[in-house]
C-alpha positions as a printed NumPy array, in Angstrom:
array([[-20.973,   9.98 ,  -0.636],
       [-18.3  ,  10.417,   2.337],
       [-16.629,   6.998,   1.439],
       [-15.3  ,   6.92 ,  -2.109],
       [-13.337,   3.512,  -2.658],
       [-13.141,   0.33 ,  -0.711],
       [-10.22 ,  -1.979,  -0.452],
       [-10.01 ,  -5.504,  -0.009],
       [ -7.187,  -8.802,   0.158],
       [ -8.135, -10.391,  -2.934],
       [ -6.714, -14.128,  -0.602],
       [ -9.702, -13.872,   1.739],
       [-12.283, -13.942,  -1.545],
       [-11.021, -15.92 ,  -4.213],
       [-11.951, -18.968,  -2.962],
       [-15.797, -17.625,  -1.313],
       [-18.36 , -18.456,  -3.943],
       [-22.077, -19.479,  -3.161],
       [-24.428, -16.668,  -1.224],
       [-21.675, -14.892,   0.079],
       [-19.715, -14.536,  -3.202],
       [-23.287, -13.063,  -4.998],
       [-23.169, -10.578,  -2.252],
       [-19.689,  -9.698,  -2.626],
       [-20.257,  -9.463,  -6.595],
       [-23.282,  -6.815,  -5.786],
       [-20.608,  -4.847,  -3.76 ],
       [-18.288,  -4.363,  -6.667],
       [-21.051,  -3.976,  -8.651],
       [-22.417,  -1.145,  -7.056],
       [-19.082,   0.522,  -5.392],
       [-15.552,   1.536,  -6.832],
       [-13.002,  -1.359,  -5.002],
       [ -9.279,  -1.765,  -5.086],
       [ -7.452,  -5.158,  -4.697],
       [ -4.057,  -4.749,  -1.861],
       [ -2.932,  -8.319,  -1.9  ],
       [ -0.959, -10.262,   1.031],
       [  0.732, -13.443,  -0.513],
       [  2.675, -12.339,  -3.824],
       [  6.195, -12.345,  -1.423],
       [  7.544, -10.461,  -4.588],
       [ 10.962, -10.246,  -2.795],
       [ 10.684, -14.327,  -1.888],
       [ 13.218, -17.11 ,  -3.053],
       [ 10.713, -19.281,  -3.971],
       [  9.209, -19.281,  -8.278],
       [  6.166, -16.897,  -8.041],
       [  2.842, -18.608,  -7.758],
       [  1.746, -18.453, -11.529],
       [ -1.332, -20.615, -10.641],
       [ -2.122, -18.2  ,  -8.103],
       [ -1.868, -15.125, -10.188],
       [ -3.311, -16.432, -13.257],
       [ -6.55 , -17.06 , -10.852],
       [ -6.389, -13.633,  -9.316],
       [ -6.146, -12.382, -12.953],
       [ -9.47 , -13.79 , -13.617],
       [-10.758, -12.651, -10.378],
       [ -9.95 ,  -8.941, -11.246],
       [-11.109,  -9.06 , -14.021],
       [-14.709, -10.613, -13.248],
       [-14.998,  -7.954, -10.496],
       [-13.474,  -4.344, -11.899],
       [-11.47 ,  -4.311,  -9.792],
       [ -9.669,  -0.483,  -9.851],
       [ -6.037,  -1.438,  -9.7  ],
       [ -3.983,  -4.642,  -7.596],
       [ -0.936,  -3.622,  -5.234],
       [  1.192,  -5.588,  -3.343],
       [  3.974,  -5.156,  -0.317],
       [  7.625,  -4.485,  -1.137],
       [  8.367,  -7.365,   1.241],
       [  8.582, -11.402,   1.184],
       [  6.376, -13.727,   3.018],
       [  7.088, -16.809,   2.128],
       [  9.277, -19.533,   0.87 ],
       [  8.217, -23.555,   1.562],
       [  5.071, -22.1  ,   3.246],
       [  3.888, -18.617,   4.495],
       [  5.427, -16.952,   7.395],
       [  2.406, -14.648,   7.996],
       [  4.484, -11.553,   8.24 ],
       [  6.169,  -9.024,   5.843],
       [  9.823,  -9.674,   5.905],
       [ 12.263,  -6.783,   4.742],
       [ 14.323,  -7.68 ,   1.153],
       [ 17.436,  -6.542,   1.914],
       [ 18.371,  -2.936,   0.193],
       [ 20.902,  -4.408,  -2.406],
       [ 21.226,  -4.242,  -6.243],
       [ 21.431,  -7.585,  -6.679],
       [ 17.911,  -7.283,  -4.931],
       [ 16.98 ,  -4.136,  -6.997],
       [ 17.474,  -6.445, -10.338],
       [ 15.729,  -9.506,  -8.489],
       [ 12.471,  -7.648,  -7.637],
       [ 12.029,  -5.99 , -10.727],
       [ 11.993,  -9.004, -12.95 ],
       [  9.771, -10.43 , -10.747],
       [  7.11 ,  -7.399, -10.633],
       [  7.623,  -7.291, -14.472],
       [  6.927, -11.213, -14.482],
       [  3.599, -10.447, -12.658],
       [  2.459,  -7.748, -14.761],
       [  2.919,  -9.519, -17.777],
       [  0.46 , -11.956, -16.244],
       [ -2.07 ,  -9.982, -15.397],
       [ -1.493,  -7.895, -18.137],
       [ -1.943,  -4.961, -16.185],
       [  0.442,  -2.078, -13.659],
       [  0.549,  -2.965, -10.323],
       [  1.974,  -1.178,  -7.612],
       [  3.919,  -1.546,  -4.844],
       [  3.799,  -0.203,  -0.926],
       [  6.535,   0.64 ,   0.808],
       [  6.552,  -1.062,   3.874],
       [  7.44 ,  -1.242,   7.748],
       [ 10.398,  -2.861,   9.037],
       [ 12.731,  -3.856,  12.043],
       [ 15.841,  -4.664,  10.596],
       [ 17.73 ,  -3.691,   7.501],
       [ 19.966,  -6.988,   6.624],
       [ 22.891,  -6.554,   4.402],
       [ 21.726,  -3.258,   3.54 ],
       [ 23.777,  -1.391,   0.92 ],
       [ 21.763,   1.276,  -0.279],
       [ 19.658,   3.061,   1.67 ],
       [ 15.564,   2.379,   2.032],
       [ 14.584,   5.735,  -0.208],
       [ 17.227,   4.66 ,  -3.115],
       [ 16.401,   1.129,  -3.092],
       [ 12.555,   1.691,  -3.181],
       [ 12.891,   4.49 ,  -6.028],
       [ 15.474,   1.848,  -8.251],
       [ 13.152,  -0.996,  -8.21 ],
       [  9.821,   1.007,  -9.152],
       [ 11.977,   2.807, -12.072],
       [ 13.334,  -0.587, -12.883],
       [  9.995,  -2.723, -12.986],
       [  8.546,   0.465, -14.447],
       [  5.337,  -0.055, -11.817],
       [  3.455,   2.432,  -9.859],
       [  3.898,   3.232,  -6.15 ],
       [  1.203,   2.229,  -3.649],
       [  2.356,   4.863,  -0.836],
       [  2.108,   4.21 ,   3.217],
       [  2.252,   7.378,   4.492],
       [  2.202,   5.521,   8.526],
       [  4.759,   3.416,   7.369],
       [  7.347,   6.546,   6.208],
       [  6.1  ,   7.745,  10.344],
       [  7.161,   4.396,  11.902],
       [ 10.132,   3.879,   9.57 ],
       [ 11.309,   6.939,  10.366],
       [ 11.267,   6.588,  13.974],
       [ 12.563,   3.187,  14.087],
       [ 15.492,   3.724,  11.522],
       [ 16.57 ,   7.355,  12.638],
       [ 15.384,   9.374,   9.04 ],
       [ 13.801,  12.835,   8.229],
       [ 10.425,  11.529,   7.25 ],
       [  9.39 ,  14.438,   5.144],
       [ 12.605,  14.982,   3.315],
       [ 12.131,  10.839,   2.498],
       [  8.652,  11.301,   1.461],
       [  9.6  ,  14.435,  -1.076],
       [ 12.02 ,  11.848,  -2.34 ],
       [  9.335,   9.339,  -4.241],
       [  8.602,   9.644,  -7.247],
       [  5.569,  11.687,  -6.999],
       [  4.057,  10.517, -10.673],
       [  4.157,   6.728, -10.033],
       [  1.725,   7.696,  -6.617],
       [ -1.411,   5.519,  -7.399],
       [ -3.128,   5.625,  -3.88 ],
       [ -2.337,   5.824,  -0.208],
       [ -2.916,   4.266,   2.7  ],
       [ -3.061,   5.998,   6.306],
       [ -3.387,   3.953,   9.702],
       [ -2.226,   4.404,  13.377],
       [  0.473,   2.291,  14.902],
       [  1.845,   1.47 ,  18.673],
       [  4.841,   3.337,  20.479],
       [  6.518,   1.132,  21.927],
       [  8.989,   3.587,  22.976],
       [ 10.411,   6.471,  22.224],
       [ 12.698,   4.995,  19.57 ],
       [ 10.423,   2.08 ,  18.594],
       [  6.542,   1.923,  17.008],
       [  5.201,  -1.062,  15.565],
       [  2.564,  -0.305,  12.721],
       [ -0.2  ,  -2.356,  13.844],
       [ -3.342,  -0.644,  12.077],
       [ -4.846,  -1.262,  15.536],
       [ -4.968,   2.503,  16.678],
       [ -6.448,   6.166,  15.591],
       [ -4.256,   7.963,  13.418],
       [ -1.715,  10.603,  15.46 ],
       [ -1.142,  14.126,  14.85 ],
       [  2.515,  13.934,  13.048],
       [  1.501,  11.096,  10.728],
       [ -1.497,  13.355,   9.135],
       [  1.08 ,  15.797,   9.177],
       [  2.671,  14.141,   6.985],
       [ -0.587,  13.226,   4.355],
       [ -0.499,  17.169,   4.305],
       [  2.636,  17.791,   3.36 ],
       [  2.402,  15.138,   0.724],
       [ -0.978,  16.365,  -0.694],
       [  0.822,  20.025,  -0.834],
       [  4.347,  18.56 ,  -2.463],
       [  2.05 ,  16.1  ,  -4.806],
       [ -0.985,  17.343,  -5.106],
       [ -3.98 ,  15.269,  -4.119],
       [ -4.46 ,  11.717,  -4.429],
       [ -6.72 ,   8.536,  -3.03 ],
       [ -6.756,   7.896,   0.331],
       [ -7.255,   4.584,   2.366],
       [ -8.012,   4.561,   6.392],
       [ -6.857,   1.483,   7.439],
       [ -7.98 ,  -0.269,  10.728],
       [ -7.707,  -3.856,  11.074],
       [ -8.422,  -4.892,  14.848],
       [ -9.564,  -2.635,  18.074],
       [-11.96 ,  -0.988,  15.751],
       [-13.7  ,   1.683,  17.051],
       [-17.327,   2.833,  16.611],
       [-18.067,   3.3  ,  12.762],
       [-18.825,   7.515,  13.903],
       [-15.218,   7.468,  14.765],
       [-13.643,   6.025,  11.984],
       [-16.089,   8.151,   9.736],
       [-14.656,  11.329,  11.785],
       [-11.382,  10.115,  10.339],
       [-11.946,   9.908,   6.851],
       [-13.555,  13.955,   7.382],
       [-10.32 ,  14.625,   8.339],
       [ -8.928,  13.04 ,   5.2  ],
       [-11.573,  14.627,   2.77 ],
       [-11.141,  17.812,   4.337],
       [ -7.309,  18.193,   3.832],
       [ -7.689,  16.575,  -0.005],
       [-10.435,  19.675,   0.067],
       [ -7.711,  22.219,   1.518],
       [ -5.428,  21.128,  -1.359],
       [ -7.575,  20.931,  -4.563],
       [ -7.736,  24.475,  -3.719],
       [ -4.188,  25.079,  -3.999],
       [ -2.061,  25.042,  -7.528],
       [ -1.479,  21.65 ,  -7.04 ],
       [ -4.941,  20.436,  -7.794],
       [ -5.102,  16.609,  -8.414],
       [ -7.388,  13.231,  -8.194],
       [ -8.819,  12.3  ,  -5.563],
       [-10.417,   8.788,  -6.52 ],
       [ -8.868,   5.555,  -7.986],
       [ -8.959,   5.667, -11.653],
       [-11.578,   3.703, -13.405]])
């Protein structure tokens, strides 16, 4: 089978019962699916929606679901903003996010992970993206759900060697990966949209971490101007083929979600 995993925002189902949720129920049934939630706002000042995660815990449960990840962002407080807002890169925010992530887990009573994200603007940054990232996964003791697009456009934006960054995580907490194309805006700006094919230096980069890691699952991620289902097929080749390149190698490793 050329696709092995499927990913989905566990918001958008939760609340779909009736025909649609028995058809959605066959899916997991039948196919291995991972849960890459968009409301958590781990890094938000408001109390973290216990209600809400108690449900999803349920949810994740009732579906086998292969893991749940979040974004290393806020997006919310009195209501949702609708967009991933940078914490800022602080130890006071280190210690903040951590308890939080370690609130959540005990919850679910299960590891999540958590992606490193895209951003604009760094406010009242004190430590630097790579340390900040690193201190709250050690601290919360959770696993990393890695963006290798997002390392591209960060790096752009922000002025940063992307591969000596990348080398920098902590390879054993990898869980999965995600890989999607983004707008240039300019030459010192891209804005990760998921709208686009993936580019040349950003699969780069999936190699280099597949040879510095070993291999690991892989998400294509396309969200709008989505192109014939051959061409995003073509994309995922590309994907299988370099995990096939490096299983070869020494650094042999998994290539699908864990059951």
């Amino acid at each position: 089978m050329q696709i092995d995993f499927y990913e989905i925002a566990p918001e958008n189902w939760l609340p779909i019962g009736g025909p649609m949720g028995r058809r959605f129920r066959r899916l997991t049934e039948q196919y291995p699916f991972v849960a890459h939630g968009l409301s958590l706002s781990i890094g938000g000042p408001a109390p973290l929606d216990t209600d809400f995660l108690k449900r999803l815990k349920v949810f994740l449960k009732e579906h086998g679901f292969r893991c749940y990840t979040e974004h290393l962002s806020y997006c919310s407080d009195d209501g949702h903003l609708y967009d991933l807002m940078p914490i800022p890169f602080t130890e006071e925010a280190v210690d903040y996010v951590a308890a939080r992530i370690r609130q959540v887990q005990d919850i679910l009573e299960q590891r999540i992970a958590m992606e490193n994200v895209s951003y604009y603007a760094a406010p009242m940054q004190r430590m630097s993206e790579i340390d900040f990232i690193n201190a709250v996964i050690s601290e919360a003791d959770c696993d990393l759900h890695l963006d290798i697009n997002n390392i591209h456009v960060n790096s752009i934006n922000h002025g940063y060697d992307a591969e000596r960054f990348l080398k920098a995580l902590p390879a054993e907490r990898i869980l999965y990966a995600h890989i999607a194309g983004h707008h240039v805006e300019s030459e010192d700006l891209c804005i990760d949209t998921h709208g686009a094919d993936v580019i040349d230096p950003v699969w780069k980069l999936l190699e280099t971490a597949y040879e510095a890691f070993g291999v690991f699952p892989t998400l294509l991620e396309r969200d709008f101007n989505i192109p014939p289902l051959e061409t995003l097929l073509d994309e995922v080749d590309t994907i299988i083929s370099l995990q096939n390149k490096w299983n070869r190698h020494e650094h042999a490793g998994k290539q699908r979600i864990p059951a």
